[in-house]
Backbone as XML, in Angstrom:
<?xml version="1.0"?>
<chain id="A" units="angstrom">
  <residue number="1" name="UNK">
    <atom name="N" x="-22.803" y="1.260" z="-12.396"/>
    <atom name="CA" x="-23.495" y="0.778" z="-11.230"/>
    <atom name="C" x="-22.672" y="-0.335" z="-10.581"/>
  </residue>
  <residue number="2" name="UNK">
    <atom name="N" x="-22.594" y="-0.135" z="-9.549"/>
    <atom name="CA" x="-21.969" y="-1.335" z="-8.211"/>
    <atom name="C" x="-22.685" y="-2.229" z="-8.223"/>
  </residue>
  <residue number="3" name="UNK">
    <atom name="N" x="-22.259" y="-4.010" z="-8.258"/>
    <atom name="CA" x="-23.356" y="-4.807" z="-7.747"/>
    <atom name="C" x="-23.203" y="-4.893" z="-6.534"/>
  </residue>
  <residue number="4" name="UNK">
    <atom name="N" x="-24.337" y="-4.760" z="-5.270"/>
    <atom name="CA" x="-24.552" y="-5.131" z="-4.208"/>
    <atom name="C" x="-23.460" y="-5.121" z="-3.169"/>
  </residue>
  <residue number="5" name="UNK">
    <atom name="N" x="-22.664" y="-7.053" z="-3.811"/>
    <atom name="CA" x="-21.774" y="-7.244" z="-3.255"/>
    <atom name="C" x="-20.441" y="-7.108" z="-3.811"/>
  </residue>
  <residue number="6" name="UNK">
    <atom name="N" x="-20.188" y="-6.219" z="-4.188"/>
    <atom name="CA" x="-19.276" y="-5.637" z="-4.523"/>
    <atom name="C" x="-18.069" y="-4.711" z="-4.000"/>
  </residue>
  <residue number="7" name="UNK">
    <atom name="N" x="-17.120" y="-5.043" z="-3.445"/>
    <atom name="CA" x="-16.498" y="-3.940" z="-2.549"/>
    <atom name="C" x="-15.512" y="-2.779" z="-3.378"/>
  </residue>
  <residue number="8" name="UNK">
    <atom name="N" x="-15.615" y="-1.918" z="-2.959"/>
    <atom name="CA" x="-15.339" y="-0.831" z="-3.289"/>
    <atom name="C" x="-14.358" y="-0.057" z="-2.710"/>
  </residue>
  <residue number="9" name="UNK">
    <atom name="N" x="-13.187" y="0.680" z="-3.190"/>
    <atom name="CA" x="-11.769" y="1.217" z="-2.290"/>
    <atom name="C" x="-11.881" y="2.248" z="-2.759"/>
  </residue>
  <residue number="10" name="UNK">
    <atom name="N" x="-11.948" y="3.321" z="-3.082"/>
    <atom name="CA" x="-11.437" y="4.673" z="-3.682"/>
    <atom name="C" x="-10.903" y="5.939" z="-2.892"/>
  </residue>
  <residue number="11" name="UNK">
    <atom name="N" x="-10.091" y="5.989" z="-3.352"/>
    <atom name="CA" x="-9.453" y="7.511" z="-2.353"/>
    <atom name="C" x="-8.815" y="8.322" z="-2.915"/>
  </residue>
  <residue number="12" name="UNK">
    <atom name="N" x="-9.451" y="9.359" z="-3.247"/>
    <atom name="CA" x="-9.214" y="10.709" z="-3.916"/>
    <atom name="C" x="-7.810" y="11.618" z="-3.520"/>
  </residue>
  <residue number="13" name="UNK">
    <atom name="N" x="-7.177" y="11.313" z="-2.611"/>
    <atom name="CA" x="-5.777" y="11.818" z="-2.345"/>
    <atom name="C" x="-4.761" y="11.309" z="-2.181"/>
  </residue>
  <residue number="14" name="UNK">
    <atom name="N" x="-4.743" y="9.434" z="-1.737"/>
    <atom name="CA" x="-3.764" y="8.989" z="-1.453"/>
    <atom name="C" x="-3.909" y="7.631" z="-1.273"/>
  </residue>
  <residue number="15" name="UNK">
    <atom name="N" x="-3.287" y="6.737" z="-2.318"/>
    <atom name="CA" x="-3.862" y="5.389" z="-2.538"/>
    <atom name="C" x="-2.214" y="4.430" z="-1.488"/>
  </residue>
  <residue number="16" name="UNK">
    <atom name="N" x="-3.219" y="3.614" z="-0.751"/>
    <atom name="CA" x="-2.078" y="2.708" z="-0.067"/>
    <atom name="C" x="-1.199" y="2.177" z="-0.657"/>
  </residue>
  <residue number="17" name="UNK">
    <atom name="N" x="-0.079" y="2.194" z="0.170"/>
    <atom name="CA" x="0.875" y="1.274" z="-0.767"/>
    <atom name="C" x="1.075" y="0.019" z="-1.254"/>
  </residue>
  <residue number="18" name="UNK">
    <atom name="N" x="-0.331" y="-0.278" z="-0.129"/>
    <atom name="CA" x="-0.524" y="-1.957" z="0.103"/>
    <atom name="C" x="-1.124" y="-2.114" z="-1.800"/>
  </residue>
  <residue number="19" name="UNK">
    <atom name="N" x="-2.314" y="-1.157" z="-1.721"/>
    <atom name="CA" x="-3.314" y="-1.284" z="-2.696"/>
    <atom name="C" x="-2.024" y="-1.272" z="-4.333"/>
  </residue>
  <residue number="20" name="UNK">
    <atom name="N" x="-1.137" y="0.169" z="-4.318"/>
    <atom name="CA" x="-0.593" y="-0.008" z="-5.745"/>
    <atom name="C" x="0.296" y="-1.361" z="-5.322"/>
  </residue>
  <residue number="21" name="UNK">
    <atom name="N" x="0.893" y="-1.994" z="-4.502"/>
    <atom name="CA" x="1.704" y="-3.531" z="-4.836"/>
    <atom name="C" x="0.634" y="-4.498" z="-5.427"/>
  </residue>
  <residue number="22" name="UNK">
    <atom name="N" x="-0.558" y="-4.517" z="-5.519"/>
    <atom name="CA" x="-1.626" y="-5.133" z="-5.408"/>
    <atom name="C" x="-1.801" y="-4.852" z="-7.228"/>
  </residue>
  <residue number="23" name="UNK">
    <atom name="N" x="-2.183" y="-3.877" z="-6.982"/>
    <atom name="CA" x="-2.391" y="-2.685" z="-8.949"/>
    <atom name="C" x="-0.935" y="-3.683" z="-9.514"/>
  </residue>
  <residue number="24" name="UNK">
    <atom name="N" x="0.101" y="-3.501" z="-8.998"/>
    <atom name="CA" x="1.179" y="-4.194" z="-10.121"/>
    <atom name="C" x="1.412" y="-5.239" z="-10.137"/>
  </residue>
  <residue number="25" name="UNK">
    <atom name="N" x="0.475" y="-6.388" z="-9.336"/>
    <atom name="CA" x="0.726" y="-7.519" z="-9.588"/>
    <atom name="C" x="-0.437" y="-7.643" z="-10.438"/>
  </residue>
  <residue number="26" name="UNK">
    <atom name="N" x="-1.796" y="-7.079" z="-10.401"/>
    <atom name="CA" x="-2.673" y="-7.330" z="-11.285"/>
    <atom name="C" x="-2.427" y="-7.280" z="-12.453"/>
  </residue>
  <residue number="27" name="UNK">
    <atom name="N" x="-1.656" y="-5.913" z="-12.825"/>
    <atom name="CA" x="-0.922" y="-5.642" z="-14.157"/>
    <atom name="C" x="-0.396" y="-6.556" z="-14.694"/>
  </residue>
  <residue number="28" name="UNK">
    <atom name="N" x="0.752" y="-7.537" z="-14.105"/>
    <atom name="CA" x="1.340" y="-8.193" z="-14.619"/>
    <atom name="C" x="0.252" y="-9.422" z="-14.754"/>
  </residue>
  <residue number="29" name="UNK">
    <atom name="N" x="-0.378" y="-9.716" z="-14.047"/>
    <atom name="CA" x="-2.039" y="-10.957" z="-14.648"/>
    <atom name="C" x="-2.350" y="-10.318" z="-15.729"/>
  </residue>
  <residue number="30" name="UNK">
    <atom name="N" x="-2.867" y="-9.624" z="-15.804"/>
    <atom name="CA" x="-3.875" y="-8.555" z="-16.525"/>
    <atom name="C" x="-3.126" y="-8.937" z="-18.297"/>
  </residue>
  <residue number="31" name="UNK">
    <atom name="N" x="-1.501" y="-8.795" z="-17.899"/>
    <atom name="CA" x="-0.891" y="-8.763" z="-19.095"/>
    <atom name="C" x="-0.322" y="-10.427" z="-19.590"/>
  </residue>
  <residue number="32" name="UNK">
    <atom name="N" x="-0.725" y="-11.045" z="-18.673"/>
    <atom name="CA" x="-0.323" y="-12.683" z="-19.330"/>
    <atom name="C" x="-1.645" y="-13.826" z="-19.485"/>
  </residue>
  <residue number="33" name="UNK">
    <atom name="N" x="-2.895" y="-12.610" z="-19.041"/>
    <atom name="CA" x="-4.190" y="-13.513" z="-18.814"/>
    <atom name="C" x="-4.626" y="-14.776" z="-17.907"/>
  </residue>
  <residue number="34" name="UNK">
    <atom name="N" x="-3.881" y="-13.980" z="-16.386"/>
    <atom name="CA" x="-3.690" y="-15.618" z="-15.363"/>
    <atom name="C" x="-4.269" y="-14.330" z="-13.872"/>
  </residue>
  <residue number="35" name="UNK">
    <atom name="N" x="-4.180" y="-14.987" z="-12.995"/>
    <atom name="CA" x="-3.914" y="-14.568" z="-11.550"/>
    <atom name="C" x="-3.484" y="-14.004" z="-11.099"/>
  </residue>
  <residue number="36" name="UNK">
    <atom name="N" x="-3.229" y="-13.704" z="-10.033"/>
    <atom name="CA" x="-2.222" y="-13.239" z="-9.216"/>
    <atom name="C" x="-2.774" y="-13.936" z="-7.829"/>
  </residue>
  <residue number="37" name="UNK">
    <atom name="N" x="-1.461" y="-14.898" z="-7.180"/>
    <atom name="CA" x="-1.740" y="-15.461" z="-6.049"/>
    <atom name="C" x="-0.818" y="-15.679" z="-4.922"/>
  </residue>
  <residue number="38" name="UNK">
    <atom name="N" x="-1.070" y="-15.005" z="-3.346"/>
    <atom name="CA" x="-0.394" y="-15.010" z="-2.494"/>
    <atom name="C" x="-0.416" y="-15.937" z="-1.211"/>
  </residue>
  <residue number="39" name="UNK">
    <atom name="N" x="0.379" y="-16.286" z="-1.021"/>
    <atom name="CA" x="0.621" y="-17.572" z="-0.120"/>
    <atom name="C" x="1.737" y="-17.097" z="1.163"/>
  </residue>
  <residue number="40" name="UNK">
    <atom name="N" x="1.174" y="-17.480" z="2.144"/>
    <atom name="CA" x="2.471" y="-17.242" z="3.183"/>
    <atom name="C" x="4.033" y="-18.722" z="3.338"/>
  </residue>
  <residue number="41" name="UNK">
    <atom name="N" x="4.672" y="-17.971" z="3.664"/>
    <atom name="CA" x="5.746" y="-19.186" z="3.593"/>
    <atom name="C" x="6.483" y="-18.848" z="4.838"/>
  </residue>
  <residue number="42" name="UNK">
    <atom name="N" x="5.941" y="-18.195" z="5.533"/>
    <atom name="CA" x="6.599" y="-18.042" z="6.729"/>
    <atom name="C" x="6.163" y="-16.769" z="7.479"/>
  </residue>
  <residue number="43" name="UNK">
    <atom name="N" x="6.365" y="-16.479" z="8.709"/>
    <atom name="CA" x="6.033" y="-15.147" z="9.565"/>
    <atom name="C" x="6.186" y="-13.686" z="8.774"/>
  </residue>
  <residue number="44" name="UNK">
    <atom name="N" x="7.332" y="-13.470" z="7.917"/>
    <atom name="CA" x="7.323" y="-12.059" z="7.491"/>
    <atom name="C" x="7.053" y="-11.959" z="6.242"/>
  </residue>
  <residue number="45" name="UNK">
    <atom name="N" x="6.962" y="-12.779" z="5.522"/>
    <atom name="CA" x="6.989" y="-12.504" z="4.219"/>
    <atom name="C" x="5.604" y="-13.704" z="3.517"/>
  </residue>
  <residue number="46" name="UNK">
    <atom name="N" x="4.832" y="-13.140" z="2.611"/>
    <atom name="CA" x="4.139" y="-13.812" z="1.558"/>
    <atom name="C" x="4.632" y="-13.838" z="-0.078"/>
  </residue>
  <residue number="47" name="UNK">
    <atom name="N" x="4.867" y="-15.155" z="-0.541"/>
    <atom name="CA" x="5.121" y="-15.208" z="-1.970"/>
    <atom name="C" x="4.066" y="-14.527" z="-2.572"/>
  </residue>
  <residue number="48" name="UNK">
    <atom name="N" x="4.536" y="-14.251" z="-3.852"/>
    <atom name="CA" x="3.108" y="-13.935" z="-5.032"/>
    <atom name="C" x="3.569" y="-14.223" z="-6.359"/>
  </residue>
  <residue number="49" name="UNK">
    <atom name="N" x="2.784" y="-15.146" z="-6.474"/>
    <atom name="CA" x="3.066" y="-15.612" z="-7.943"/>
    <atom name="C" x="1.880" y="-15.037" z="-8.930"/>
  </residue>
  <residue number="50" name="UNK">
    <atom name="N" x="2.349" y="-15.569" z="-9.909"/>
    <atom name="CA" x="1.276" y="-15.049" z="-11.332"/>
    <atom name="C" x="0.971" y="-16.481" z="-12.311"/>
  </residue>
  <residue number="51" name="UNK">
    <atom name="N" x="-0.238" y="-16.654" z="-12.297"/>
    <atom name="CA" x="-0.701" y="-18.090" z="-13.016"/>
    <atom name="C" x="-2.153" y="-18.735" z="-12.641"/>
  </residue>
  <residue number="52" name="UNK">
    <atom name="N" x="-2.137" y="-19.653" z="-13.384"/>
    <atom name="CA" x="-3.571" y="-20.172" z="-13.141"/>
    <atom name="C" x="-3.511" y="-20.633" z="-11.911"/>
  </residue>
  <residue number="53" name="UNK">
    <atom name="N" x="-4.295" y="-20.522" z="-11.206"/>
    <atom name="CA" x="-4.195" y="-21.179" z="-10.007"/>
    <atom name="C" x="-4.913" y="-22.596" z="-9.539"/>
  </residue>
  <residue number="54" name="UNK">
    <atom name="N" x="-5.442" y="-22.893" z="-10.519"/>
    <atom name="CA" x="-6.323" y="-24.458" z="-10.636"/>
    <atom name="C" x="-4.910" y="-25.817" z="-10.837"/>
  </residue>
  <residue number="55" name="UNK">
    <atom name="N" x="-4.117" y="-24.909" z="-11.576"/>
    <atom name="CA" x="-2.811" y="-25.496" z="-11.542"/>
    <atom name="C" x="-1.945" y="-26.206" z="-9.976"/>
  </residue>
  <residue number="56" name="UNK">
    <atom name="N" x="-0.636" y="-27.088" z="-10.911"/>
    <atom name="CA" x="0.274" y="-26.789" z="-9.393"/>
    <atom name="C" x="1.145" y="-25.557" z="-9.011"/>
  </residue>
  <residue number="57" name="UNK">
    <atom name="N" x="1.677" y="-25.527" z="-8.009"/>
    <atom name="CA" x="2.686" y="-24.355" z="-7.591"/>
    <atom name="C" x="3.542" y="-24.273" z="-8.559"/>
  </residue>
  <residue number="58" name="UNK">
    <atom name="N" x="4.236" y="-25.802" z="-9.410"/>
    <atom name="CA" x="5.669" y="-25.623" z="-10.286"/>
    <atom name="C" x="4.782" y="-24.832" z="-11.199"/>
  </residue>
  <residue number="59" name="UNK">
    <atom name="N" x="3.225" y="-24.949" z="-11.562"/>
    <atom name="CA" x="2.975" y="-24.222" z="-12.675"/>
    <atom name="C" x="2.772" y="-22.436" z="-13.099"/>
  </residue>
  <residue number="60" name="UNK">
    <atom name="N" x="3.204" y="-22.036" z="-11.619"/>
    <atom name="CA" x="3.076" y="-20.511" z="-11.184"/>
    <atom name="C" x="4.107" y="-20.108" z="-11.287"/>
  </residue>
  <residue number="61" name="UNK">
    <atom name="N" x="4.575" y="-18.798" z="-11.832"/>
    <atom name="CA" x="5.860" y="-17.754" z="-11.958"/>
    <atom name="C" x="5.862" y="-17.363" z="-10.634"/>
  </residue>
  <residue number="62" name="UNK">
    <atom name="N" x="6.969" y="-17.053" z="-9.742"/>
    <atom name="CA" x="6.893" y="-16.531" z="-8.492"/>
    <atom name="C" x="7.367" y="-15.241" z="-9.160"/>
  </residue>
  <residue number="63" name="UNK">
    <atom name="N" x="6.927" y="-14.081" z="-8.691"/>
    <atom name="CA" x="7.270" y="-12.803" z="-8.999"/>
    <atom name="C" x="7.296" y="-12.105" z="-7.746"/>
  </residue>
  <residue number="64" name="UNK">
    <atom name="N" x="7.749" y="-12.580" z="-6.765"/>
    <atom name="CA" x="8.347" y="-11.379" z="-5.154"/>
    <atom name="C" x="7.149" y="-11.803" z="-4.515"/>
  </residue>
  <residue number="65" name="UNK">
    <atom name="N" x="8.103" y="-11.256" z="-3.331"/>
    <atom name="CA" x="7.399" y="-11.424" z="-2.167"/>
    <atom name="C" x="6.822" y="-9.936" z="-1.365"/>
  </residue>
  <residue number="66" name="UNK">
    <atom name="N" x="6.148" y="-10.296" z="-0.517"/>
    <atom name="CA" x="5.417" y="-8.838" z="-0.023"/>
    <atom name="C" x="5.681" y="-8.770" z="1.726"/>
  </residue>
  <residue number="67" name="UNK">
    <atom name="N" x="5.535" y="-7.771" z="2.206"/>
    <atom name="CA" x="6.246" y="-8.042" z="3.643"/>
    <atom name="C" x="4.677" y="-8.255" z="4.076"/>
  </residue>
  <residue number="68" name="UNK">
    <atom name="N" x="4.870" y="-9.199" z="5.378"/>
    <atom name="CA" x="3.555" y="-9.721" z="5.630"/>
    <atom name="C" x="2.276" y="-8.918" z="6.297"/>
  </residue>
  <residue number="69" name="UNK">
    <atom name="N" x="3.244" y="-7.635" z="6.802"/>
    <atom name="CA" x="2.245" y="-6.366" z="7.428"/>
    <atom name="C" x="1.489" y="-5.707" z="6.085"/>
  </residue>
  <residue number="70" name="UNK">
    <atom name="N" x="2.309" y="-5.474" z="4.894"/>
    <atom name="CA" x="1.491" y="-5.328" z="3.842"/>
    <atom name="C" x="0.299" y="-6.216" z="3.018"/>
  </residue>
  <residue number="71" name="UNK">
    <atom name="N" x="0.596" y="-7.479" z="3.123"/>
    <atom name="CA" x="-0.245" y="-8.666" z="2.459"/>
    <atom name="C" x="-1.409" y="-8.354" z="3.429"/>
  </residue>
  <residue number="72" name="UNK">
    <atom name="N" x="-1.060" y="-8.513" z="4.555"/>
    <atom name="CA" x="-2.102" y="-8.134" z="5.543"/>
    <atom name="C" x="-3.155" y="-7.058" z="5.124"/>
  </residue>
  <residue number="73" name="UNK">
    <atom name="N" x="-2.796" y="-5.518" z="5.169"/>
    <atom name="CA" x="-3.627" y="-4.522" z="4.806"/>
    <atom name="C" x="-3.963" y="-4.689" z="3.622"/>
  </residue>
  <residue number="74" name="UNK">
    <atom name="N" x="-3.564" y="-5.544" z="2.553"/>
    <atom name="CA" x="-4.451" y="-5.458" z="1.380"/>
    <atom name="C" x="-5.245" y="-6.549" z="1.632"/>
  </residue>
  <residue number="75" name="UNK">
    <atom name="N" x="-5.487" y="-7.493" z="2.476"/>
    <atom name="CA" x="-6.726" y="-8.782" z="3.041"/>
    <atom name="C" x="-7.982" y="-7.614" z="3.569"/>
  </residue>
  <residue number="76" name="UNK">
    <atom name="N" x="-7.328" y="-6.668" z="4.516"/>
    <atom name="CA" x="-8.000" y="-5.799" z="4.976"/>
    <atom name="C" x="-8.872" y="-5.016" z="4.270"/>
  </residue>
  <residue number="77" name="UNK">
    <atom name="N" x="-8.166" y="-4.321" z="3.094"/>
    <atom name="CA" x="-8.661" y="-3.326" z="2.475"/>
    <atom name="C" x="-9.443" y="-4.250" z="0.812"/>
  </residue>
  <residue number="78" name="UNK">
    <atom name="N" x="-9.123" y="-5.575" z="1.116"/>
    <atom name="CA" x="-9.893" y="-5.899" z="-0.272"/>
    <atom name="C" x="-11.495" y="-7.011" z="0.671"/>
  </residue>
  <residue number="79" name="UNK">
    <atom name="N" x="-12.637" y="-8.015" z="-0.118"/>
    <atom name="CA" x="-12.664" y="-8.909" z="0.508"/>
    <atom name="C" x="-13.001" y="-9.952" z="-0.195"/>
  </residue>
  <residue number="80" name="UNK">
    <atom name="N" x="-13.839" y="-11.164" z="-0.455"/>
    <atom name="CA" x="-13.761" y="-12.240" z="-0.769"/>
    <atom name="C" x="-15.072" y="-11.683" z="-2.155"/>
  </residue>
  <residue number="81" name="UNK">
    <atom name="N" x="-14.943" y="-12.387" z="-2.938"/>
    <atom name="CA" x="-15.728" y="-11.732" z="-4.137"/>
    <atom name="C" x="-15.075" y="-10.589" z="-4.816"/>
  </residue>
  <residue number="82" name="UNK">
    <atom name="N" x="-16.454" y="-9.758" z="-5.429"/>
    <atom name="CA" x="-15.777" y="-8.900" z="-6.604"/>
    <atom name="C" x="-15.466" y="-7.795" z="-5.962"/>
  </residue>
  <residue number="83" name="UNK">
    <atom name="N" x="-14.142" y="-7.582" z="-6.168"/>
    <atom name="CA" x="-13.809" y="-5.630" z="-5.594"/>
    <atom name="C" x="-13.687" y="-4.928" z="-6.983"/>
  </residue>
  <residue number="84" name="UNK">
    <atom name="N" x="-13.582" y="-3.444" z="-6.313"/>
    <atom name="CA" x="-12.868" y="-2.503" z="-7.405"/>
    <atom name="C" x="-11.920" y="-1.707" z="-6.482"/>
  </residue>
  <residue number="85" name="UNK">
    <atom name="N" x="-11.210" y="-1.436" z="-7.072"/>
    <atom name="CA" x="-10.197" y="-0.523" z="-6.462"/>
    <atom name="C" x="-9.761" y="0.093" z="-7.534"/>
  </residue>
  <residue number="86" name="UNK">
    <atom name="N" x="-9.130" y="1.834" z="-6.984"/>
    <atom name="CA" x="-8.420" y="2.959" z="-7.435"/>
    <atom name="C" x="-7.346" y="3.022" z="-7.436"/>
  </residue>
  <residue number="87" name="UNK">
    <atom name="N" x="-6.219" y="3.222" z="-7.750"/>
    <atom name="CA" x="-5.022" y="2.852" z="-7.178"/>
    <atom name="C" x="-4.188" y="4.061" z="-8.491"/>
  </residue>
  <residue number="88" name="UNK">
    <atom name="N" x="-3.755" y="4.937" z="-7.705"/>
    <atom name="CA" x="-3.007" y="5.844" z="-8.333"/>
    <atom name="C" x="-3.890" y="6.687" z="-10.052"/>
  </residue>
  <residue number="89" name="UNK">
    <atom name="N" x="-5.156" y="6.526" z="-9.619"/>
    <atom name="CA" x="-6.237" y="6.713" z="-11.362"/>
    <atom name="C" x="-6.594" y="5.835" z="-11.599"/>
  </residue>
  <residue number="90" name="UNK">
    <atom name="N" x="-5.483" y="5.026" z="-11.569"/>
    <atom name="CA" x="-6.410" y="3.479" z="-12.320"/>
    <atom name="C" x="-7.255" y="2.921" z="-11.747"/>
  </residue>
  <residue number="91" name="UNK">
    <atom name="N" x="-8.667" y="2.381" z="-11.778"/>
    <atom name="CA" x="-9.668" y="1.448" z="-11.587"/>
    <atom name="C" x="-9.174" y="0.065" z="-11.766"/>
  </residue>
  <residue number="92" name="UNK">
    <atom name="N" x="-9.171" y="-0.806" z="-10.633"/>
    <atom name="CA" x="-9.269" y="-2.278" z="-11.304"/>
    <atom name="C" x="-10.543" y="-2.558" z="-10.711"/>
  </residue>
  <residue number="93" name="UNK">
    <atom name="N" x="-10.619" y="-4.382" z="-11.122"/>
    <atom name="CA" x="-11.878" y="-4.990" z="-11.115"/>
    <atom name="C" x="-11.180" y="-6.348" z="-10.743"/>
  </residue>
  <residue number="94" name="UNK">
    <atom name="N" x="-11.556" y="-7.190" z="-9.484"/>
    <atom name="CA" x="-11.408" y="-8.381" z="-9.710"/>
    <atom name="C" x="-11.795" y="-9.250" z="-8.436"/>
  </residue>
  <residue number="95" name="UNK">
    <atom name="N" x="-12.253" y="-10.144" z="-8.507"/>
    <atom name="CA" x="-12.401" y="-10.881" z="-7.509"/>
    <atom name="C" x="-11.176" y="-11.878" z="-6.891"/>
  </residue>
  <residue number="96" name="UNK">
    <atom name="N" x="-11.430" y="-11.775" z="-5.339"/>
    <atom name="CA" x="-10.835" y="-12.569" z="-4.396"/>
    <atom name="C" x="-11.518" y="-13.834" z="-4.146"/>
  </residue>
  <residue number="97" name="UNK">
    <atom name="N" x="-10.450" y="-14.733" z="-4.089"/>
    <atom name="CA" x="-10.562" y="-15.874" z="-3.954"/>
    <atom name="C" x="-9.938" y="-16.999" z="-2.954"/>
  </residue>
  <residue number="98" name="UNK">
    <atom name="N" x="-10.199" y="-17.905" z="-2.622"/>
    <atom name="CA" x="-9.118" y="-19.115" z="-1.686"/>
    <atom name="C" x="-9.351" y="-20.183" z="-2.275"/>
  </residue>
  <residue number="99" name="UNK">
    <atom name="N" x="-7.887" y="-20.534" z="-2.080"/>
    <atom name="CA" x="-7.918" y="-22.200" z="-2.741"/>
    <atom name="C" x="-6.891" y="-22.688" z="-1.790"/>
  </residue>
  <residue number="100" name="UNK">
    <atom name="N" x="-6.613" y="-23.968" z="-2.405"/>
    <atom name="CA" x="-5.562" y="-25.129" z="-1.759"/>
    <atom name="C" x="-4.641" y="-25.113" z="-2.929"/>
  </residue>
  <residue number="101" name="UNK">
    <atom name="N" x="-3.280" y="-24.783" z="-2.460"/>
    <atom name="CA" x="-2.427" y="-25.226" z="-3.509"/>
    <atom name="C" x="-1.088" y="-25.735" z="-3.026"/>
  </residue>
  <residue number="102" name="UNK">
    <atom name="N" x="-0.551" y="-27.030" z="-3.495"/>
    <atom name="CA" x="0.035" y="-27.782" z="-2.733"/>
    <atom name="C" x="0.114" y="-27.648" z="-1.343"/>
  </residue>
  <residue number="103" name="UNK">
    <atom name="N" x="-1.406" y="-28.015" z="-0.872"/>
    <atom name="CA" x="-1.494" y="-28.254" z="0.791"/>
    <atom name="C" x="-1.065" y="-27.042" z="1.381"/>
  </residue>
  <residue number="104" name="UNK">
    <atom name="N" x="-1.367" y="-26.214" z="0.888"/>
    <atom name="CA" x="-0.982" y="-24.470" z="1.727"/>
    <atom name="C" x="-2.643" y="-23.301" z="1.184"/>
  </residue>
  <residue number="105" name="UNK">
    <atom name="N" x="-2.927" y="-22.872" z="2.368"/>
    <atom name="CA" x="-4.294" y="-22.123" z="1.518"/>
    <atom name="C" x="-3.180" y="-20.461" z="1.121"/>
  </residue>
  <residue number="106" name="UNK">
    <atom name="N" x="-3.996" y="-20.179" z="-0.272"/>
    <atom name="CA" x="-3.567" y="-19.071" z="-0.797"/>
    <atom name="C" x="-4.953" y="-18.654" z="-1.108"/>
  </residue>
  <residue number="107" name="UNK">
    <atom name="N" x="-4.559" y="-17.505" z="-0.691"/>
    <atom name="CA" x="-5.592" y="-15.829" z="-1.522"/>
    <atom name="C" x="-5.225" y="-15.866" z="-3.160"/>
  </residue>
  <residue number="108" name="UNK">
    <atom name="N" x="-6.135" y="-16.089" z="-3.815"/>
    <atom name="CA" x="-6.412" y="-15.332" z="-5.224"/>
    <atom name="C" x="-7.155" y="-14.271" z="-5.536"/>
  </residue>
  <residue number="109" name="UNK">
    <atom name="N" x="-6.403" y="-13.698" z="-6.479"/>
    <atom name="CA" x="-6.950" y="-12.057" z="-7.140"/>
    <atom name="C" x="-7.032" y="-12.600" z="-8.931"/>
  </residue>
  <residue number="110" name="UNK">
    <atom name="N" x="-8.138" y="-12.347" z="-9.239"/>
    <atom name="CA" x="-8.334" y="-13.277" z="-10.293"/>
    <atom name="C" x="-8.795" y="-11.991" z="-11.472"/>
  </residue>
  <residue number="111" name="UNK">
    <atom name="N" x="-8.554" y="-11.071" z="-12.569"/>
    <atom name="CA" x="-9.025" y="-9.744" z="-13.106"/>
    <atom name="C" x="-10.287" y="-10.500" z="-13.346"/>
  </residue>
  <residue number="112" name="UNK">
    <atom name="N" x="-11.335" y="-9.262" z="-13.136"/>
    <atom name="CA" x="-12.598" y="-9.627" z="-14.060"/>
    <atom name="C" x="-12.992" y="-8.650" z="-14.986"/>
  </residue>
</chain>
């Protein structure tokens, strides 16, 4: 069962590309027990790091950047609270989030 507010992605033929960059950064949270959090640093491109995010920035792994038309469609296709998404079979689960981190707002994807 779905709660309520819960958003939901599934697509039975063809999962965005936005959504699997999204699936492999979760993976890599998923597998160190932290975050995944994206920040813009300029017009084309958003960082994404992996870490607690209550932390500072030195305390986050940067693991690539995403081109900013993509960061975009996954803002689009996810929203603030708990999602699920499909992404190539796999199901994830996790809520979106915003914070302040060193004086820059970033999106968090947090597994639940």
């Amino acid at each position: 069962m779905t709660p309520w507010n819960a958003a939901t992605y599934q697509s039975g033929t063809c999962t965005p590309e936005s959504l699997r960059t999204l699936a492999g950064y979760l993976e890599l949270a998923l597998d160190e027990g932290e975050s995944v959090v994206l920040m813009r640093i300029g017009t084309q491109v958003r960082s994404v790091y992996v870490g607690n995010p209550s932390g500072t920035l030195e305390d986050l792994t940067d693991s690539g950047v995403v081109d900013a038309c993509q960061a975009d469609e996954i803002l689009m296709l996810t929203c603030l609270g708990l999602n699920r998404i499909t992404a190539d079979g796999q199901q994830y689960r996790f809520v979106r989030s915003v914070r302040y981190i060193a004086d820059r707002q970033a999106v968090v994807f947090t597994p639940a």
